[in-house]
N, CA, C and O atoms as a MOPAC input file, in Angstrom:
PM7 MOZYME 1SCF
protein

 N      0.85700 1    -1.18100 1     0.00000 1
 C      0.00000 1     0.00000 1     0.00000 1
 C      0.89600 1     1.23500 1     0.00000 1
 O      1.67100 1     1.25500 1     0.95700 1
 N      0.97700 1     2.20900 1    -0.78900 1
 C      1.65200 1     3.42000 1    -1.16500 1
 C      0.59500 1     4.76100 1    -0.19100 1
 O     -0.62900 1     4.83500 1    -0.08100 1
 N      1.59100 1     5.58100 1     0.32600 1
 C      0.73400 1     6.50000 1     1.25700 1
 C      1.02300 1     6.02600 1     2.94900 1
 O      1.90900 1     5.50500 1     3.62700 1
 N     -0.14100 1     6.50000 1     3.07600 1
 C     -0.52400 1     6.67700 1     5.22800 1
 C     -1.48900 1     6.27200 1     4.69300 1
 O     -1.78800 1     6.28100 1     3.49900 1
 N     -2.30500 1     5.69400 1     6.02800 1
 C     -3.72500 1     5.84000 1     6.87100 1
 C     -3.36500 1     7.20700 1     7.52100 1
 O     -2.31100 1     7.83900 1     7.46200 1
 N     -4.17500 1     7.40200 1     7.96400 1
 C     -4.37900 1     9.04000 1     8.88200 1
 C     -5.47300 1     9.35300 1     9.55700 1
 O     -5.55300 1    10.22100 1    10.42600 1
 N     -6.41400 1     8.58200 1     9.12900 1
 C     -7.66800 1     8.56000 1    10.01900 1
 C     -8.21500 1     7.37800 1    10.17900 1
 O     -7.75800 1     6.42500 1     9.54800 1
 N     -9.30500 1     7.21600 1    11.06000 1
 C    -10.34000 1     5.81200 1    10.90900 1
 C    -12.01900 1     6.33900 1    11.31900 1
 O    -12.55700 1     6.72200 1    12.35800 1
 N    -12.43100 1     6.14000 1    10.03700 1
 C    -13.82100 1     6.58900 1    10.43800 1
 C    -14.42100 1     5.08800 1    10.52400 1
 O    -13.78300 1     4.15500 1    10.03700 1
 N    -15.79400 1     4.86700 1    11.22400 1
 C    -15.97900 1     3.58500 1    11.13800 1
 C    -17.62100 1     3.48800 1    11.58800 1
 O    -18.08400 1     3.69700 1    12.70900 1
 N    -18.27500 1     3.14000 1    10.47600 1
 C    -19.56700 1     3.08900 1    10.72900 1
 C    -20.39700 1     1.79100 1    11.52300 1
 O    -19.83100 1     0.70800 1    11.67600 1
 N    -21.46700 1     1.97700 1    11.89200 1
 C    -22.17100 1     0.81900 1    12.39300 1
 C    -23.40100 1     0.96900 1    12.19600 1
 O    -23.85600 1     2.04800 1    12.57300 1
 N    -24.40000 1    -0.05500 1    11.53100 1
 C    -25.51000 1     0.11100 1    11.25200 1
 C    -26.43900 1     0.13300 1    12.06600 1
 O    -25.90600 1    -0.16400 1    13.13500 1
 N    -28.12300 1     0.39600 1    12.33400 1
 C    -28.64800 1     0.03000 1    13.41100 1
 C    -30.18100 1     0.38000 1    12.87100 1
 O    -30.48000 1     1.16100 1    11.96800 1
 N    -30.94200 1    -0.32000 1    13.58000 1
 C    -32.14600 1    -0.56500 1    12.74600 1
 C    -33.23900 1     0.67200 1    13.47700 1
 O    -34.36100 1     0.85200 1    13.00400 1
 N    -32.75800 1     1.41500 1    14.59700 1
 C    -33.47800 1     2.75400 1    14.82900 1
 C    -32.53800 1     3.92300 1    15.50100 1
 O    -31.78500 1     3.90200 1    16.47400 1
 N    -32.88500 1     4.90200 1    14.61100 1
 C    -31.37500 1     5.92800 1    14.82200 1
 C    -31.69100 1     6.28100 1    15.94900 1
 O    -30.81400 1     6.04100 1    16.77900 1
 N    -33.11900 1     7.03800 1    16.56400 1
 C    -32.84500 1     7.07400 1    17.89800 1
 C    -32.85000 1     6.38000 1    18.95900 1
 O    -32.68400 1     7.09100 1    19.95000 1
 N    -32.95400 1     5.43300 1    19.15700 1
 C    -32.88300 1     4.10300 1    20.19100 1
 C    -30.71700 1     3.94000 1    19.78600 1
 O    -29.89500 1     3.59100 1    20.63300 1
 N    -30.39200 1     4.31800 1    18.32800 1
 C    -29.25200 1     4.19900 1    18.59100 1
 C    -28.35700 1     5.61100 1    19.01800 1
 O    -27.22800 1     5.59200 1    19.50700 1
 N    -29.04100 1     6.64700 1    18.74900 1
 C    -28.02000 1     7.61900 1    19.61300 1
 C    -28.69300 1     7.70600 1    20.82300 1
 O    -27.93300 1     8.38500 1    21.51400 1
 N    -29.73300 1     7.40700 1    21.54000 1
 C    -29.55000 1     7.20400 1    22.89000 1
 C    -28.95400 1     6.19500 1    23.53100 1
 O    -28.84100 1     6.23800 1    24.75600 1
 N    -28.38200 1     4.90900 1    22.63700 1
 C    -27.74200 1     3.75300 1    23.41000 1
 C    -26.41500 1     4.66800 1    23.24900 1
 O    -26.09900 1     5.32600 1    24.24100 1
 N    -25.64700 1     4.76500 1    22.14000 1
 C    -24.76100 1     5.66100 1    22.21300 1
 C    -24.03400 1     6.56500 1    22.82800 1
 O    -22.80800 1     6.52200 1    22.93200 1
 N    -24.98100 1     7.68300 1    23.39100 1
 C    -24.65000 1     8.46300 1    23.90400 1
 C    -24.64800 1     8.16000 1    25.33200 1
 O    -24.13600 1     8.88300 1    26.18700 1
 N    -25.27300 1     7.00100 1    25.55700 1
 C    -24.73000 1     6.84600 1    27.27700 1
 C    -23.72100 1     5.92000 1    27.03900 1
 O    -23.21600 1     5.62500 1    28.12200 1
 N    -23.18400 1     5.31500 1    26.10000 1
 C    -22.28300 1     4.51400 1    26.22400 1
 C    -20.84800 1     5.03200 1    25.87700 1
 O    -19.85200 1     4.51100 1    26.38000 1
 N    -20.77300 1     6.14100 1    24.94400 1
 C    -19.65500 1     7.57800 1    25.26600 1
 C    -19.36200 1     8.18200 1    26.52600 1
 O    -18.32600 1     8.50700 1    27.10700 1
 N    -21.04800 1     8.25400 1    26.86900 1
 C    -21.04500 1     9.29700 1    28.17300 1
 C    -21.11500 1    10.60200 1    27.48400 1
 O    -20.47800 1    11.42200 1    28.14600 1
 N    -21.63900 1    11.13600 1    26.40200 1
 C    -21.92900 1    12.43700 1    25.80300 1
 C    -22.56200 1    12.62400 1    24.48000 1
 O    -22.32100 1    11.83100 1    23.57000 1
 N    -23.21300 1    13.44600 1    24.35200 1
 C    -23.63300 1    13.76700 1    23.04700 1
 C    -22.91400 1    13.44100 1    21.51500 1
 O    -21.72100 1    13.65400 1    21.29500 1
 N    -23.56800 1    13.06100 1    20.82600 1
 C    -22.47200 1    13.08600 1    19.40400 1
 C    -21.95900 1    14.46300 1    19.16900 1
 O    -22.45200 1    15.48500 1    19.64600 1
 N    -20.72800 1    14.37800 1    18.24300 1
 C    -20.25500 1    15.79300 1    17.61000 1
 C    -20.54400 1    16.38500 1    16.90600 1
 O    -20.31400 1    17.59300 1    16.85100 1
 N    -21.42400 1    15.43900 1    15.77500 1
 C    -21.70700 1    15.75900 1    14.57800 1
 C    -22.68600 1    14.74900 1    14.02900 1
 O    -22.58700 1    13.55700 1    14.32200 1
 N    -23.68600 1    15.24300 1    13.19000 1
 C    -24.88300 1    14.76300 1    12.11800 1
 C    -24.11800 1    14.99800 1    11.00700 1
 O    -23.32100 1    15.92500 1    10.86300 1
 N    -24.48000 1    13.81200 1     9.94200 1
 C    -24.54000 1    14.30500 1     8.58000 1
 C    -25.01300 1    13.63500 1     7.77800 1
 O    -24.58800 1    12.66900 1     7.14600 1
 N    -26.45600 1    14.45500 1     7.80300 1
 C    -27.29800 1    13.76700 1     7.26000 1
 C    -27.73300 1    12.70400 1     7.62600 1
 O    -28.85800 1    13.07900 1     7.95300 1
 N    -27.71500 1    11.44700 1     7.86800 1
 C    -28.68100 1    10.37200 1     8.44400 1
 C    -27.82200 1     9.82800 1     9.52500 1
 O    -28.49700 1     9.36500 1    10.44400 1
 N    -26.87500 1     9.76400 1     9.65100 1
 C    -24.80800 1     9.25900 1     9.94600 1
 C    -24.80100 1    10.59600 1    11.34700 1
 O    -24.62100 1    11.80600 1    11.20700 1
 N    -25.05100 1     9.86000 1    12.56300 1
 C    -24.50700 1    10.41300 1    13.46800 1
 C    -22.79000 1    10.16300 1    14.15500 1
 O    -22.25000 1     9.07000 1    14.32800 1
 N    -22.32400 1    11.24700 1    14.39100 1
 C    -21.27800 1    10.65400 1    14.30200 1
 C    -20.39300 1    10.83400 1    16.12600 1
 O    -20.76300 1    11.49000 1    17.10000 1
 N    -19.52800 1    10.20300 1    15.99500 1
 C    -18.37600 1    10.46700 1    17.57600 1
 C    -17.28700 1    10.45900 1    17.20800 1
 O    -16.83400 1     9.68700 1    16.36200 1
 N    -16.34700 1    11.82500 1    18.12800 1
 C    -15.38900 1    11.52800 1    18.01700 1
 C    -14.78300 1    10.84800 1    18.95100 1
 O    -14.94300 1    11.12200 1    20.14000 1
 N    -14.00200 1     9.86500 1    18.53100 1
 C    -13.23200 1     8.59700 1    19.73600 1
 C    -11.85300 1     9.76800 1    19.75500 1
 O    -11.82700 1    10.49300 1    20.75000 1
 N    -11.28600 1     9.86900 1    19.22800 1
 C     -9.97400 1    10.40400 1    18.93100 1
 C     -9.45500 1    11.36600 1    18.43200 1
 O    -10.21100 1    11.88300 1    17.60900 1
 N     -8.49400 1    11.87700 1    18.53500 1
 C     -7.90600 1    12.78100 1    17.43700 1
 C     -7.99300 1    12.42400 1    16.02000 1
 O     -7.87600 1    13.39700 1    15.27600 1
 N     -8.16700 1    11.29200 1    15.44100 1
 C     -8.11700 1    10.89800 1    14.67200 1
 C     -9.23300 1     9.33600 1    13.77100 1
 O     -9.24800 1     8.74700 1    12.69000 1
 N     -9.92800 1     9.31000 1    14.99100 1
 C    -10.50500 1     8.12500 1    14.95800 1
 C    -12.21700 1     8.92400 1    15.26700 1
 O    -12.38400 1     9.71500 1    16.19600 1
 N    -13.29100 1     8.53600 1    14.34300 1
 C    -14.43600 1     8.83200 1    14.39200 1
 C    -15.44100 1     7.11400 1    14.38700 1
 O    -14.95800 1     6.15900 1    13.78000 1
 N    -16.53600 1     7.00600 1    14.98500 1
 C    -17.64900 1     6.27000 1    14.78200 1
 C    -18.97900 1     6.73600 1    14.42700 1
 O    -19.60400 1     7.42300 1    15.23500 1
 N    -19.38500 1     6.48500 1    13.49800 1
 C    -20.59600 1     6.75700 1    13.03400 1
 C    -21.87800 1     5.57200 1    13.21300 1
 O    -21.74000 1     4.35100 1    13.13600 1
 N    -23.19000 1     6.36100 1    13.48200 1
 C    -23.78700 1     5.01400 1    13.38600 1
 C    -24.52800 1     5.24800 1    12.40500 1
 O    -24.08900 1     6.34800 1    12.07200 1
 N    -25.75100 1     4.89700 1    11.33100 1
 C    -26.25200 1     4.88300 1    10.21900 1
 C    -27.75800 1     4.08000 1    10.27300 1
 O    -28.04300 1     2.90900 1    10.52400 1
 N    -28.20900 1     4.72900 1    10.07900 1
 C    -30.08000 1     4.17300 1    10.27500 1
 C    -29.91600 1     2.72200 1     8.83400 1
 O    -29.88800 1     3.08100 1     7.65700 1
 N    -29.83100 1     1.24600 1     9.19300 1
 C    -30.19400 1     0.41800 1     8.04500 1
 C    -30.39600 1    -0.70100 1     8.52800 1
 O    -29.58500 1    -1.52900 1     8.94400 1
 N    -31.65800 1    -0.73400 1     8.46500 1
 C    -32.42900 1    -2.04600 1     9.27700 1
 C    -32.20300 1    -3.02100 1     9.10400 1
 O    -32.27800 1    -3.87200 1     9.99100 1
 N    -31.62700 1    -3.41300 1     7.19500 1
 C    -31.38000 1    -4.71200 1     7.19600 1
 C    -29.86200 1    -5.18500 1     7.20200 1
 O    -29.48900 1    -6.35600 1     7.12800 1
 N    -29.23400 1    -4.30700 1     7.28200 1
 C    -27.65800 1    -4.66100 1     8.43600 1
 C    -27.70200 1    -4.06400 1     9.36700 1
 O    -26.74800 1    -3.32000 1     9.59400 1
 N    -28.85300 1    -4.12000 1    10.34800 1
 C    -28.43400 1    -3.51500 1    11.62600 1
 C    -28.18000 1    -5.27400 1    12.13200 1
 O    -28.66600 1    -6.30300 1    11.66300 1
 N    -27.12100 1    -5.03600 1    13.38000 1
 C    -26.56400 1    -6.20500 1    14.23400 1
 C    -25.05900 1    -6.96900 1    13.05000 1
 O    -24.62100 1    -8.11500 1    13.15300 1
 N    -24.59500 1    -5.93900 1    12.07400 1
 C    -23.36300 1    -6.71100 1    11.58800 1
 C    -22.34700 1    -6.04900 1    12.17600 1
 O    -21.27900 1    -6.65300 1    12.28000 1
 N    -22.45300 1    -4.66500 1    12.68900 1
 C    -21.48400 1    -4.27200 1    12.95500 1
 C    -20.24900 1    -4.55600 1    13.77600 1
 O    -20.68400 1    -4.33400 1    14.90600 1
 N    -19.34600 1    -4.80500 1    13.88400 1
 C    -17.95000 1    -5.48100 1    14.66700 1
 C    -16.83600 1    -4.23000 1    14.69200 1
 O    -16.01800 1    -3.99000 1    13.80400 1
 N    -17.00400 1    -3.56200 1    15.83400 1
 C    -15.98500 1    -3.09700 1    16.10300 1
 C    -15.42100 1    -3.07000 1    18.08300 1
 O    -16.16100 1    -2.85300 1    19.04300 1
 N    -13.66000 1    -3.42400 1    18.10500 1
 C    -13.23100 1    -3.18000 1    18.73700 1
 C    -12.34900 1    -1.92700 1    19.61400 1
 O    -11.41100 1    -1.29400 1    19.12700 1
 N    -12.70000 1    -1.81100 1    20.51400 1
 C    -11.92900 1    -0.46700 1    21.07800 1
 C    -10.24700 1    -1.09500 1    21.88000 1
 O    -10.34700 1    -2.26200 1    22.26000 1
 N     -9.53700 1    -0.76700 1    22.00800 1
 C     -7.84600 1    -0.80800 1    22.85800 1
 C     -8.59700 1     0.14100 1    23.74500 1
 O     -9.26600 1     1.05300 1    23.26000 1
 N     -8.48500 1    -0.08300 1    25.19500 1
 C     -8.55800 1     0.35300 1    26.23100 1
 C     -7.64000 1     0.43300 1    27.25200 1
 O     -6.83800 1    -0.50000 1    27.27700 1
 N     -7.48800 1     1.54800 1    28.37200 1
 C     -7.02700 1     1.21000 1    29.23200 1
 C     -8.19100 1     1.62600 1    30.46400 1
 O     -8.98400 1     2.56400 1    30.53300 1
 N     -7.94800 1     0.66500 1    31.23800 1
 C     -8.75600 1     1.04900 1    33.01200 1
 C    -10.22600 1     0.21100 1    32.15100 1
 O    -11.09400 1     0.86300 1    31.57100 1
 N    -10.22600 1    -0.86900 1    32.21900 1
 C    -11.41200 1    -1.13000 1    31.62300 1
 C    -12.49000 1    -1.78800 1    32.96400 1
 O    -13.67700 1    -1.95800 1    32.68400 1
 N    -12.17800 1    -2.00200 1    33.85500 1
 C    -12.86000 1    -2.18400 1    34.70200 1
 C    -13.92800 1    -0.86300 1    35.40500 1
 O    -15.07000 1    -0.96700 1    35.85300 1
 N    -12.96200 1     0.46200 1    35.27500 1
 C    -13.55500 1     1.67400 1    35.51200 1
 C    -14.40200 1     1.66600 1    34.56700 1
 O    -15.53200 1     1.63600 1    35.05600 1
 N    -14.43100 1     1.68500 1    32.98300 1
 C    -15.00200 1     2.03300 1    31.64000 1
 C    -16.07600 1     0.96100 1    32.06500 1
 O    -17.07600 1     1.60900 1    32.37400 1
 N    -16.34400 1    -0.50200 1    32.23500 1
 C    -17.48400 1    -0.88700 1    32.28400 1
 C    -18.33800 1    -0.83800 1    34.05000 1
 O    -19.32200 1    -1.43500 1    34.48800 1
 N    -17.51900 1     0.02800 1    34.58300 1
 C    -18.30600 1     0.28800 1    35.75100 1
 C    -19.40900 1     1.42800 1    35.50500 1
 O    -20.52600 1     1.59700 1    35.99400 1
 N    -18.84800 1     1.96500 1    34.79400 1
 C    -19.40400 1     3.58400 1    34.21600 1
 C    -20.63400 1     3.15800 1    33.02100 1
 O    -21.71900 1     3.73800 1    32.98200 1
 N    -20.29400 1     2.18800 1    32.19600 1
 C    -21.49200 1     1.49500 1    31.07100 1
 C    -22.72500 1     1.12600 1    32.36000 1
 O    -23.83300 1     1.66200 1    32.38200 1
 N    -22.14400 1    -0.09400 1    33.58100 1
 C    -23.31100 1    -0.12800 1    33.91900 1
 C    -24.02800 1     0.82400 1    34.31800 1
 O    -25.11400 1     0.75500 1    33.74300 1
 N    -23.95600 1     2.03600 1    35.29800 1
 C    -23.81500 1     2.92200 1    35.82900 1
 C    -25.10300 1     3.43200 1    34.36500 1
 O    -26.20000 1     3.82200 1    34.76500 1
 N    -24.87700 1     3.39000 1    32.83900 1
 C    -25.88400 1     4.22900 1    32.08900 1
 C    -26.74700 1     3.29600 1    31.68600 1
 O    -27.49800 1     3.59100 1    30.75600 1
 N    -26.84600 1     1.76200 1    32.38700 1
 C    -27.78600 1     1.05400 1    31.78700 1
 C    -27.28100 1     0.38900 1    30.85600 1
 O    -28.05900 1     0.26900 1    29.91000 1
 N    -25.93700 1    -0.28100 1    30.66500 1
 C    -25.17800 1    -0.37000 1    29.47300 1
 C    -24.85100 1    -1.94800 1    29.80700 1
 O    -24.17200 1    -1.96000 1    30.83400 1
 N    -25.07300 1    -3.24400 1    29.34000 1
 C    -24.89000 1    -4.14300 1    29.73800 1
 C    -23.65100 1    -4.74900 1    29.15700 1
 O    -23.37300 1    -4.44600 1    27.99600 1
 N    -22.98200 1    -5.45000 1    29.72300 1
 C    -21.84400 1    -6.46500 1    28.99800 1
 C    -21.54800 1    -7.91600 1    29.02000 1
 O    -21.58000 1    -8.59100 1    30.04900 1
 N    -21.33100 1    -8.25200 1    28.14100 1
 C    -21.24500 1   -10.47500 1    28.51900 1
 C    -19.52300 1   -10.27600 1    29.12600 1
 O    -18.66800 1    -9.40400 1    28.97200 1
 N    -19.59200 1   -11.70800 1    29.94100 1
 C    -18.09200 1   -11.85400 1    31.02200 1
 C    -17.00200 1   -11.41100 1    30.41000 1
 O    -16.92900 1   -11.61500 1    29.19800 1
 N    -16.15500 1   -10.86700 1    30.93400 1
 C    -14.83500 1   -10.63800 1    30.41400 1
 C    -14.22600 1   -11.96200 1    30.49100 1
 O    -14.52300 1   -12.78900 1    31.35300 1
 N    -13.12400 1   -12.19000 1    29.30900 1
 C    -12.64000 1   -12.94500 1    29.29400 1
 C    -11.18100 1   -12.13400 1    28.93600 1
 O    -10.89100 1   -11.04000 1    28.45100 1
 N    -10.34600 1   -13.44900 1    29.52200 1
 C     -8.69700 1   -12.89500 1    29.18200 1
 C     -7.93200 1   -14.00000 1    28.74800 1
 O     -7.75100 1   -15.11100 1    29.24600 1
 N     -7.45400 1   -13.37500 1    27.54700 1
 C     -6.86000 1   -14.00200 1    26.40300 1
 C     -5.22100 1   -15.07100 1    27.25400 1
 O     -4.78900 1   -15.00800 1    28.40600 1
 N     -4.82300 1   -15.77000 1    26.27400 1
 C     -3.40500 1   -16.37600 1    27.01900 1
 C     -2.45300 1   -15.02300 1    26.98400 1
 O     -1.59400 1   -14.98200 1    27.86600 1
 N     -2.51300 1   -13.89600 1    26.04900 1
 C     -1.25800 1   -13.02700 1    26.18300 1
 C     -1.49400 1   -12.19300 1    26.91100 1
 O     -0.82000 1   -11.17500 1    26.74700 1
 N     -2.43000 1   -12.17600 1    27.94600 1
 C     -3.21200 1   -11.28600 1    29.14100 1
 C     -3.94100 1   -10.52400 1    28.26500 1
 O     -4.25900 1    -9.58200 1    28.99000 1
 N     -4.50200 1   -10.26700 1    26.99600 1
 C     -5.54900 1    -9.34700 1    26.83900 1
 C     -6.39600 1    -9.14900 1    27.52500 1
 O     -6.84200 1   -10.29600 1    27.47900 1
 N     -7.09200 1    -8.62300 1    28.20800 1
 C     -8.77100 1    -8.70100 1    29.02600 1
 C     -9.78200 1    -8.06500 1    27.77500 1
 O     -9.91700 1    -6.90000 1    27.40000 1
 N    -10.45200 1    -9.37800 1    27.28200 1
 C    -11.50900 1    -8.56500 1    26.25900 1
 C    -12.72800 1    -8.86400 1    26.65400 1
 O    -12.92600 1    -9.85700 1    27.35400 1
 N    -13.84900 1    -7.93900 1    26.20900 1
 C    -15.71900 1    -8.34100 1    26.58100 1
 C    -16.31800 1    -7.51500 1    25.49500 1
 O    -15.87200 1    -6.61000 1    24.79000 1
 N    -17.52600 1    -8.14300 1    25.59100 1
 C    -18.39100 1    -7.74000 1    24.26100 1
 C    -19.49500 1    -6.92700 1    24.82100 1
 O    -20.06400 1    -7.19900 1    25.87800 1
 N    -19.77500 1    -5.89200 1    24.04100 1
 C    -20.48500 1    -5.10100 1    24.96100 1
 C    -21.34600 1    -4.66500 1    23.66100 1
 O    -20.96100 1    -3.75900 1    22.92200 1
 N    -22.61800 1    -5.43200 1    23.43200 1
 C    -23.43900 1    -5.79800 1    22.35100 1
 C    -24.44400 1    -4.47600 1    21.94200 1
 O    -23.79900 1    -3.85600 1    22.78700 1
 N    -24.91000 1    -3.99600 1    21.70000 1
 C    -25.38000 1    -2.28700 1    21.61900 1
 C    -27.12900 1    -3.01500 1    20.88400 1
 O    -27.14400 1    -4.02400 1    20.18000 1
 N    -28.00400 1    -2.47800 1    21.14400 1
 C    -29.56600 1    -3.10700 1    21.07500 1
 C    -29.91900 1    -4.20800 1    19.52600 1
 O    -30.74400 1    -5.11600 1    19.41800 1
 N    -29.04500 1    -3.73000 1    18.61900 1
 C    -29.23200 1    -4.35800 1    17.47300 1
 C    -28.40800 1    -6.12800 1    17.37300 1
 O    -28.50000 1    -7.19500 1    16.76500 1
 N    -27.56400 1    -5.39500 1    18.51500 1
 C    -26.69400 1    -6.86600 1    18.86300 1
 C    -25.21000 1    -6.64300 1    17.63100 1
 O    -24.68500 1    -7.46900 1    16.88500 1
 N    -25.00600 1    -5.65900 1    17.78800 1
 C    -23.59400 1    -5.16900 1    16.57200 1
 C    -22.63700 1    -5.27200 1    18.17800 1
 O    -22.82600 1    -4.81000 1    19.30300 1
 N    -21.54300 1    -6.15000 1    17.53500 1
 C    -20.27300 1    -6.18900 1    18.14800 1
 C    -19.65200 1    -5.02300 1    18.45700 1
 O    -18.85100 1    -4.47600 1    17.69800 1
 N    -20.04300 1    -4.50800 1    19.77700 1
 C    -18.72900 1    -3.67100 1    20.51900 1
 C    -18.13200 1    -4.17900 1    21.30700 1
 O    -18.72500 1    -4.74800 1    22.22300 1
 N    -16.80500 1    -4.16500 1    21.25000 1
 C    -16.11200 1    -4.89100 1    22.03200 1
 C    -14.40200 1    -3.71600 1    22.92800 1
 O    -13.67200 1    -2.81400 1    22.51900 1
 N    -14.52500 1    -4.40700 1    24.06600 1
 C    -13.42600 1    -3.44900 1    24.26000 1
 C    -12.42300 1    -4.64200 1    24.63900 1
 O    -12.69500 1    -5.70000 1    25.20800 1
 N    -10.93100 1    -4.08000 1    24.06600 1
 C     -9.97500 1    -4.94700 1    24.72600 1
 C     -8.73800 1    -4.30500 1    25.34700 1
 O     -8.28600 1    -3.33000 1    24.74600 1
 N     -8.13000 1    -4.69900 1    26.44600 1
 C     -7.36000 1    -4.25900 1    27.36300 1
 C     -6.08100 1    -4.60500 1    27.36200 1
 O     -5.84200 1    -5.47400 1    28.20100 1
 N     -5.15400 1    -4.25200 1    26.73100 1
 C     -3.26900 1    -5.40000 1    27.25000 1
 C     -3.18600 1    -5.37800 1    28.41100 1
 O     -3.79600 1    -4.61300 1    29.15700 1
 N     -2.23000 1    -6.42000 1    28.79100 1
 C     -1.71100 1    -6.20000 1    30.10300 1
 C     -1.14400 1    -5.33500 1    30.63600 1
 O     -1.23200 1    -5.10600 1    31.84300 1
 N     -0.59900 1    -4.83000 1    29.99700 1
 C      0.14700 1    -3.29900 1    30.65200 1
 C     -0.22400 1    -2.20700 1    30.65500 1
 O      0.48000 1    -1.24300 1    30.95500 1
 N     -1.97400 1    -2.13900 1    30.15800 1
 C     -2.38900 1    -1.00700 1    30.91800 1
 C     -2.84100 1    -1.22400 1    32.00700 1
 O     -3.06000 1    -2.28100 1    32.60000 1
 N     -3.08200 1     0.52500 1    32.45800 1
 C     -3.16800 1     0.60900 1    34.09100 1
 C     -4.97000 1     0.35100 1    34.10700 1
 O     -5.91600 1     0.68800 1    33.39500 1
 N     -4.82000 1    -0.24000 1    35.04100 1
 C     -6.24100 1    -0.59800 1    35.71800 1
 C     -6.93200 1     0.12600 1    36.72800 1
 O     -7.19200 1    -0.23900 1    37.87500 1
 N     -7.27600 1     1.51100 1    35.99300 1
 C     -8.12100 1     2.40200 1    37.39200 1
 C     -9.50500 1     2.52500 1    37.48600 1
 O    -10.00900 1     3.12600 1    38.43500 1

């Protein structure tokens, strides 16, 4: 591949936009940044955006993972908005990963190395 990456935008489908920016937005912990047009969007990063997208018949394909650190704090705070998660599990190279399924049932998942800090 010739060039950079430089950004990551990354959509997720969902079969009702507002049932999905209210799961959303408690699962940020804030408002989106930006609309456009049907495509609500978040910024994760300096560089990294998620969008979600009103489409009923790929809502629940979506698969995306987050790199975390303090993930025990981060899903103390999900339950805390009503935000449910299946068991953490930890990988043989110490990853700590869990799936944290959003109403359509689209893969969010957060995963942790071992060497982050755990607050």
């Amino acid at each position: 591949m010739h060039g950079a990456i430089t950004h990551l935008i990354a959509g997720v489908p969902v079969s009702d936009l507002d049932a999905g920016i209210d799961w959303y937005t408690r699962f940020f912990g804030r408002a989106p940044d930006m609309r456009a047009g049907d495509e609500i969007l978040w910024d994760i990063d300096e560089h990294a955006t998620l969008f979600i997208e009103p489409s009923a018949t790929r809502a629940g394909t979506g698969r995306i993972t987050f790199a975390v650190a303090g993930l025990d704090a981060l899903l103390d705070r999900l339950v805390a908005q009503r935000i449910d998660h299946e068991p953490i599990e930890t990988y043989s190279n110490g990853v700590r990963h869990v799936n944290v399924p959003d109403p359509d049932g689209n893969a969010i998942a957060f995963a942790e190395p071992p060497d982050a800090s755990r607050s």
